[in-house]
Every structure is written in structure tokens, then in C-alpha cells.
N, CA and C atoms as an extended XYZ file, in Angstrom:
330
Properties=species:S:1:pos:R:3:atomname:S:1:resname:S:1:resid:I:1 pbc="F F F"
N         0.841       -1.189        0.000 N   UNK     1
C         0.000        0.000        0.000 CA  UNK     1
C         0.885        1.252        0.000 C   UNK     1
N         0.755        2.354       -0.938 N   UNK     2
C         1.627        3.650       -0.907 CA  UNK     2
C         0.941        4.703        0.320 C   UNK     2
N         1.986        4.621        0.638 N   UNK     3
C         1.667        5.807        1.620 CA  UNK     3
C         1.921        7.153        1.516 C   UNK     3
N         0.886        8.268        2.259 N   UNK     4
C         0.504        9.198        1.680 CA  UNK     4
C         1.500       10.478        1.211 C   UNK     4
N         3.205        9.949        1.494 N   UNK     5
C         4.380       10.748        0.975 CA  UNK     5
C         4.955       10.021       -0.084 C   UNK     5
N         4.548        9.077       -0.679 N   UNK     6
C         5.212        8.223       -1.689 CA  UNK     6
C         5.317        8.952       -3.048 C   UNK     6
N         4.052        9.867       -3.495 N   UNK     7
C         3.923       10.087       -4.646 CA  UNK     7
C         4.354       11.845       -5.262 C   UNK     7
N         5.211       12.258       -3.798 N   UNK     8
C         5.555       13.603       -3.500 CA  UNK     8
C         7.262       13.470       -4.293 C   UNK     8
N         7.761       14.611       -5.036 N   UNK     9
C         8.976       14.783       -5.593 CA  UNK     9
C        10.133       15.366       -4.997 C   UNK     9
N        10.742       14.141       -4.952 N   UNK    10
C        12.112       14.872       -3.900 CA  UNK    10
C        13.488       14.860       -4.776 C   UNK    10
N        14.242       15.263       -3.531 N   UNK    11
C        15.470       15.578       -4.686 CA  UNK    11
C        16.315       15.736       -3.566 C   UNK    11
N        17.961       15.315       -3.728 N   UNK    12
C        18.943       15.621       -2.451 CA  UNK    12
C        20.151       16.120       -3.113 C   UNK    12
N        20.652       16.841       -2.373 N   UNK    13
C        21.610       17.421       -2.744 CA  UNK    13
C        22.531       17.668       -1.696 C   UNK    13
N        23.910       18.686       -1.972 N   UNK    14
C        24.924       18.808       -1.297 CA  UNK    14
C        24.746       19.877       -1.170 C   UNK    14
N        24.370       20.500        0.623 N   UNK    15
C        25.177       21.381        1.128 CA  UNK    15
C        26.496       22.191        1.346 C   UNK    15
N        27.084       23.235        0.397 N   UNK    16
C        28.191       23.377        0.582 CA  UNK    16
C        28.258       24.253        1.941 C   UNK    16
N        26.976       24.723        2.669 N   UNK    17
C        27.335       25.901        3.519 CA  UNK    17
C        27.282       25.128        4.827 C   UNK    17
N        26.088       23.835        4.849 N   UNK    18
C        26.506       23.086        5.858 CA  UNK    18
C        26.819       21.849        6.123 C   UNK    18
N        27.669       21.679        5.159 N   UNK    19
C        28.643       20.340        5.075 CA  UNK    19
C        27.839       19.312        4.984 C   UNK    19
N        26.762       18.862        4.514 N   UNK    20
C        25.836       17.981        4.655 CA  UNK    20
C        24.981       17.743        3.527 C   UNK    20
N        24.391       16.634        3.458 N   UNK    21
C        23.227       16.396        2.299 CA  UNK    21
C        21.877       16.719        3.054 C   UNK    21
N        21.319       17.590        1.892 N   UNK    22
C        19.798       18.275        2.149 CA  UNK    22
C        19.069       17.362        1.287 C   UNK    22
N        17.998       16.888        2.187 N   UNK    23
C        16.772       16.345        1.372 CA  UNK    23
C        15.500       17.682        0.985 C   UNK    23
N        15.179       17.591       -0.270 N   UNK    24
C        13.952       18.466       -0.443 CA  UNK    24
C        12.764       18.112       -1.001 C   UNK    24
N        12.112       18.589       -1.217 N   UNK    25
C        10.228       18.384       -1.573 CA  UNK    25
C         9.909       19.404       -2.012 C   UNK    25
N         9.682       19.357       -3.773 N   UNK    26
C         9.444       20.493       -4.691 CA  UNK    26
C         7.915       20.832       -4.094 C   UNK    26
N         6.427       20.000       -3.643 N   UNK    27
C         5.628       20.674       -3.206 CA  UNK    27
C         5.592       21.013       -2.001 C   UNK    27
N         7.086       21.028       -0.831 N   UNK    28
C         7.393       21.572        0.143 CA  UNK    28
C         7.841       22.468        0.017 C   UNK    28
N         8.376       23.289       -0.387 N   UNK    29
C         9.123       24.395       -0.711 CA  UNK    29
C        10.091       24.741        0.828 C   UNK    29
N         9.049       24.833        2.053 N   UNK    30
C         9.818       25.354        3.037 CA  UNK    30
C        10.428       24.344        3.808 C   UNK    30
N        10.521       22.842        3.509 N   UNK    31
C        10.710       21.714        4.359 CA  UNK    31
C        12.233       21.063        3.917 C   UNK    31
N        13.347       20.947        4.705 N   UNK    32
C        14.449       20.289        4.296 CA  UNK    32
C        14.646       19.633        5.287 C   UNK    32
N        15.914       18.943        5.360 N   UNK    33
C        16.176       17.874        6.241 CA  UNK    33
C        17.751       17.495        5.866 C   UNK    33
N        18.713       17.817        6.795 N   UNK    34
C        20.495       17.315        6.323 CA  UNK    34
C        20.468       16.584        7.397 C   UNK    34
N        21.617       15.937        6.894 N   UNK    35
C        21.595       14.374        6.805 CA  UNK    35
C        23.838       14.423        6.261 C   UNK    35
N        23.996       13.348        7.211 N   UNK    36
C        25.138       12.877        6.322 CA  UNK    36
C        25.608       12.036        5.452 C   UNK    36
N        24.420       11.425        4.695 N   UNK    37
C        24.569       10.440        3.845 CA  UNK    37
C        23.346       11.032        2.670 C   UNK    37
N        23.389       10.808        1.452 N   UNK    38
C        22.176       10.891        0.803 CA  UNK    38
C        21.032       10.153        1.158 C   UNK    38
N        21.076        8.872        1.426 N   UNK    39
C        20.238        8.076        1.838 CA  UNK    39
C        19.617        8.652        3.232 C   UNK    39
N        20.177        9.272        4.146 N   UNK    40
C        19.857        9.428        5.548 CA  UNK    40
C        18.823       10.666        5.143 C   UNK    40
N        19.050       11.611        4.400 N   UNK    41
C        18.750       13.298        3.823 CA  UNK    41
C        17.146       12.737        3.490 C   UNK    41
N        17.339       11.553        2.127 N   UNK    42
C        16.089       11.291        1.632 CA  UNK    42
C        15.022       10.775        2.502 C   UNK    42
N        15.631        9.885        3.182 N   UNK    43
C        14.756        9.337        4.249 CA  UNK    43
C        14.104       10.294        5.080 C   UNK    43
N        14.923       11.276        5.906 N   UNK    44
C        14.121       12.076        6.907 CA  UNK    44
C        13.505       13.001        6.462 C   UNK    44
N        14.033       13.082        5.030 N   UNK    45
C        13.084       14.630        4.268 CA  UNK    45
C        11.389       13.423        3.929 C   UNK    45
N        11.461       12.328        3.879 N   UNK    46
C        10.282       11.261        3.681 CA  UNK    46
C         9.444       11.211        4.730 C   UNK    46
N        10.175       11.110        5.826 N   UNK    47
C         9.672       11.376        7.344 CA  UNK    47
C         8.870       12.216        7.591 C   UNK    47
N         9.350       14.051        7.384 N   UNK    48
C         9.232       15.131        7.597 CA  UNK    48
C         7.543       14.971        6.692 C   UNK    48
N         7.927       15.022        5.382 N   UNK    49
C         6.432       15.311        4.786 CA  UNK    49
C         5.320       14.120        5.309 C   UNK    49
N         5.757       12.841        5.322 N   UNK    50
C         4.630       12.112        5.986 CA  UNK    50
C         3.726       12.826        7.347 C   UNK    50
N         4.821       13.276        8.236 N   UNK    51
C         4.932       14.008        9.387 CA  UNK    51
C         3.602       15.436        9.094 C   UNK    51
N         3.937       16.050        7.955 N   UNK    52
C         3.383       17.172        7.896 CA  UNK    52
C         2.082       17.360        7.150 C   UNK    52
N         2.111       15.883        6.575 N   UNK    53
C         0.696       15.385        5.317 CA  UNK    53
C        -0.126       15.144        6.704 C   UNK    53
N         0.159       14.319        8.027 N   UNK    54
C        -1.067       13.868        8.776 CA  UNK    54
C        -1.230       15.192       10.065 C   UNK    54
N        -0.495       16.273       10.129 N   UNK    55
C        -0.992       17.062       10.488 CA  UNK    55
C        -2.048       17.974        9.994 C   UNK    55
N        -1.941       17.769        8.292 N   UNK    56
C        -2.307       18.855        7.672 CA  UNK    56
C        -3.994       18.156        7.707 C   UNK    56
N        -3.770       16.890        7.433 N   UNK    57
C        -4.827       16.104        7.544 CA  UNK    57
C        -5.682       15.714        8.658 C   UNK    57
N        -5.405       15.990        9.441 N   UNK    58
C        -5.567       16.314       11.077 CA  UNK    58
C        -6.311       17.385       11.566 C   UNK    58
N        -5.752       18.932       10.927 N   UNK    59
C        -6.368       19.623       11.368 CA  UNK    59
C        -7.438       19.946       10.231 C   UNK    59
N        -7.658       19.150        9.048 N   UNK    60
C        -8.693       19.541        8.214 CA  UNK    60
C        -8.099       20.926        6.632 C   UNK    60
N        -6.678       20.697        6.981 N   UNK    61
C        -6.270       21.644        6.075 CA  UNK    61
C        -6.111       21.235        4.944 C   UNK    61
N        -5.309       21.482        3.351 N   UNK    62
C        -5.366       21.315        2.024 CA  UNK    62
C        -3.952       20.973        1.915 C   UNK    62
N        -4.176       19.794        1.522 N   UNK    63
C        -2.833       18.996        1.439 CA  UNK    63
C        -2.771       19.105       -0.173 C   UNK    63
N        -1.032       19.106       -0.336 N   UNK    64
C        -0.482       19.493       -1.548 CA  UNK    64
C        -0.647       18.719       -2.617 C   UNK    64
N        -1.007       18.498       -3.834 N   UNK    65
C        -1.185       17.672       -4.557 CA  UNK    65
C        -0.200       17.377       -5.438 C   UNK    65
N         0.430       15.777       -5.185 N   UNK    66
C         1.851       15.228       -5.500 CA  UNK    66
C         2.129       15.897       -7.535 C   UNK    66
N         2.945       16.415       -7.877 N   UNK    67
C         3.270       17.124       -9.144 CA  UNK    67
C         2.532       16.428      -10.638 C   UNK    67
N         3.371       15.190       -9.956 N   UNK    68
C         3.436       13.644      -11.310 CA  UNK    68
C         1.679       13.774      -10.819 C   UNK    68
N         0.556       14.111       -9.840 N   UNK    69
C        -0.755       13.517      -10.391 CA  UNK    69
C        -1.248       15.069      -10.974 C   UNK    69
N        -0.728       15.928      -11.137 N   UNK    70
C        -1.528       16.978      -11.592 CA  UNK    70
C        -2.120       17.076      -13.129 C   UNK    70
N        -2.909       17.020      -13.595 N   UNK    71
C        -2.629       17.213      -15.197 CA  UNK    71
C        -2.279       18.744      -15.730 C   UNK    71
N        -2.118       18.252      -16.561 N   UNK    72
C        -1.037       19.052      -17.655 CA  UNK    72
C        -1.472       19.615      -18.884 C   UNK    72
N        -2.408       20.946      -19.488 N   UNK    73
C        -2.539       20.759      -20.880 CA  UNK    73
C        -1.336       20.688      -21.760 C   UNK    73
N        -0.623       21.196      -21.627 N   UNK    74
C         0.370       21.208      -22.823 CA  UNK    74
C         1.045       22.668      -23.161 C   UNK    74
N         0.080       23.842      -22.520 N   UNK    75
C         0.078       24.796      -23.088 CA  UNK    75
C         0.195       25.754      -21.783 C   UNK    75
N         1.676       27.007      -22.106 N   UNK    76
C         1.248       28.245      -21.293 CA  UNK    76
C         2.071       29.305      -21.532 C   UNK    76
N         1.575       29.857      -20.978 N   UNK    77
C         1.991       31.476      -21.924 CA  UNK    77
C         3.638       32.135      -21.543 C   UNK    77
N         4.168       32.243      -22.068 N   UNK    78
C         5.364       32.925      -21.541 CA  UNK    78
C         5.733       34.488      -22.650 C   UNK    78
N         5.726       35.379      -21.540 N   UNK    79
C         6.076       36.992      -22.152 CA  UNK    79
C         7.509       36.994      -22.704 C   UNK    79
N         8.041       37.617      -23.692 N   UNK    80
C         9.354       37.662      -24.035 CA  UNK    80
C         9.098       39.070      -24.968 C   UNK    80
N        10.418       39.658      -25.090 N   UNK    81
C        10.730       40.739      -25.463 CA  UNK    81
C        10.212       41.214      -26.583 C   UNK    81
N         9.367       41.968      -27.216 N   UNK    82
C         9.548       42.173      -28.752 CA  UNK    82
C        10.489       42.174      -29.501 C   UNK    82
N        11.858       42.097      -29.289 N   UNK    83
C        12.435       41.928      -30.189 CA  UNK    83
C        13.111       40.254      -30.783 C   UNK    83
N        12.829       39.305      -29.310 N   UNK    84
C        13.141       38.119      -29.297 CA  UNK    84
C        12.226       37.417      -30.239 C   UNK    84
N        10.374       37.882      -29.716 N   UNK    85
C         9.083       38.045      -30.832 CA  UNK    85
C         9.736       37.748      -32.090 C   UNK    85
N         9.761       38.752      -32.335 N   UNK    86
C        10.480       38.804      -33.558 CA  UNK    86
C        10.878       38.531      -34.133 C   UNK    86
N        12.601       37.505      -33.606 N   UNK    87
C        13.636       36.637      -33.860 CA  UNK    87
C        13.361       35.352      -33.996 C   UNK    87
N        12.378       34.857      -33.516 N   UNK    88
C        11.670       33.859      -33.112 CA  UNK    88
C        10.688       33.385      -34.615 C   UNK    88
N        10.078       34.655      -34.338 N   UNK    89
C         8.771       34.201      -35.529 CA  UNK    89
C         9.685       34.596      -36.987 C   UNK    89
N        10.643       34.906      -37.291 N   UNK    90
C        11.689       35.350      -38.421 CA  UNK    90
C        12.207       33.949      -38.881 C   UNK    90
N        12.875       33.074      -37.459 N   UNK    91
C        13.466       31.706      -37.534 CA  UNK    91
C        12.471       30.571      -38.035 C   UNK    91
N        11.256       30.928      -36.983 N   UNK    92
C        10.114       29.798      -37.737 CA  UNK    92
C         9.720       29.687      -39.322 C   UNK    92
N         9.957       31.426      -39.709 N   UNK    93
C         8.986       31.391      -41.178 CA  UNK    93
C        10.154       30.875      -41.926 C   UNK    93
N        11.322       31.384      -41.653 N   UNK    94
C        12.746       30.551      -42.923 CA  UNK    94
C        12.621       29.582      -42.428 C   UNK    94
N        12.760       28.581      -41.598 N   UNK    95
C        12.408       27.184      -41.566 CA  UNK    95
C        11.058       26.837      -41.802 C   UNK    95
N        10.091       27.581      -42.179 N   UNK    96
C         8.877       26.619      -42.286 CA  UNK    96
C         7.868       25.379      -41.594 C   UNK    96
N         8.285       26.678      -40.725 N   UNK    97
C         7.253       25.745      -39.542 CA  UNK    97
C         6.445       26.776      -38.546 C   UNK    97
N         6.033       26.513      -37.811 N   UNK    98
C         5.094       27.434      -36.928 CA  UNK    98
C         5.541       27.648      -35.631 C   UNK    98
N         5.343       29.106      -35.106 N   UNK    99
C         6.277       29.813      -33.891 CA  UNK    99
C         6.133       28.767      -33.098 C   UNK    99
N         5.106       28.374      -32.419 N   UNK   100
C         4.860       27.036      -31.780 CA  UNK   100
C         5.973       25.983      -31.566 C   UNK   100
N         5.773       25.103      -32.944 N   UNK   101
C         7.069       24.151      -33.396 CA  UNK   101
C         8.591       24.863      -32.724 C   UNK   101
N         8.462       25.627      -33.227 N   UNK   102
C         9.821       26.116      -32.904 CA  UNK   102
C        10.095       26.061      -31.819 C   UNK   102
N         9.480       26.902      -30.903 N   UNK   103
C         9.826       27.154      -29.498 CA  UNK   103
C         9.765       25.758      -28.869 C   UNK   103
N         9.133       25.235      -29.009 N   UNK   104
C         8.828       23.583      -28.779 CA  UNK   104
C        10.167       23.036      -28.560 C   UNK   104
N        10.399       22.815      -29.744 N   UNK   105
C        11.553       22.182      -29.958 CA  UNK   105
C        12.868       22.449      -29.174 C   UNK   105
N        13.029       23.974      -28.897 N   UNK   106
C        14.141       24.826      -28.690 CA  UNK   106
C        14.053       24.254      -27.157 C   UNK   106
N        12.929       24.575      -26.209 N   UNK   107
C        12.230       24.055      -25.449 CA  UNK   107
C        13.118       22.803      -24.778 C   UNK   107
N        12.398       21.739      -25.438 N   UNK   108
C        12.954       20.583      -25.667 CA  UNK   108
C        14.519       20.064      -25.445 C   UNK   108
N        15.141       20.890      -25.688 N   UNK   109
C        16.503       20.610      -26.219 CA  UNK   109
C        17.716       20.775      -24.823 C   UNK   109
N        18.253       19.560      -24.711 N   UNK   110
C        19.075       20.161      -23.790 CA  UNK   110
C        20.061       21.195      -23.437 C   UNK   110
């Protein structure tokens, strides 16, 4: 049976300021946990949100909804410069394809 921190996105990393591995939780934002092992970081940062899912659940509050179940259209808006505009929709029409495609792709790309 998954339990109710299983489906939450974590990530660990290295502390350079306090010598230690930090566990984190992208829908925690304010919750970490160091640790001197990666394994130790992930674990108690696992702890911590289980910890903070049955409080939240406890007192009747709105628990975060894990990333991977959110859906997704596909689509969202991002502002950029008029002149990038520009550069952009210039590149799509000599390649022959649509601003869309393009940015997509560019997007895409590591």
C-alpha cells in the first residue's frame, strides 16, 4: 500500500554551507532535512512530509497535490521581449514551420 508521501517529488543534494546532504520536496518548498549520507537526507526529508501530510490532515487543512498527479494541458503562456518576438517568428517562417514548433523544440533541447 503507498503511503501518503510516496507520490511527493524529492530531490537531495549537497550542502556546501553546511557540510551535509539536504533532502527536499518540490511541493514543500519550506521543508528540508540534512543528513550525512544521501540516503539518511532522503529518508528524513520522507519522514518530515509524511509528518506534515497527517498534520495537515488532522487539522482539516489542504494537502499538496503530488506534481506527477496533476494534469497538464500542454500549453502556457510565456512573455518575451519584442524583439526576441520577432527573432523567433523570423526563424520559424525561414524554416517553415510554426512559432509554436519552434519554441517547442528549442524548449525541448538540452
Amino acid at each position: 500500500m503507498a503511503l501518503k508521501n510516496d507520490r511527493y517529488t524529492y530531490r537531495v543534494t549537497w550542502s556546501e554551507d553546511d557540510a551535509e546532504y539536504v533532502g527536499l520536496c518540490a511541493e514543500f518548498p519550506s521543508l528540508s532535512w540534512l543528513a550525512s549520507t544521501p540516503e539518511a537526507a532522503l529518508k528524513g526529508m520522507r519522514k518530515v512530509v509524511a509528518d506534515v501530510v497527517a498534520d495537515l490532515e488532522e487539522n482539516g487543512e489542504s494537502i499538496p497535490k503530488p506534481i506527477a498527479a496533476k494534469p497538464y494541458s500542454g500549453k502556457f503562456v510565456v512573455r518575451v521581449p519584442p524583439e526576441l518576438h520577432r527573432q523567433l517568428a523570423l526563424e520559424a517562417a525561414e524554416a517553415r514551420i510554426s512559432l509554436n514548433r519552434l519554441v517547442s523544440t528549442k524548449l525541448g533541447k538540452p
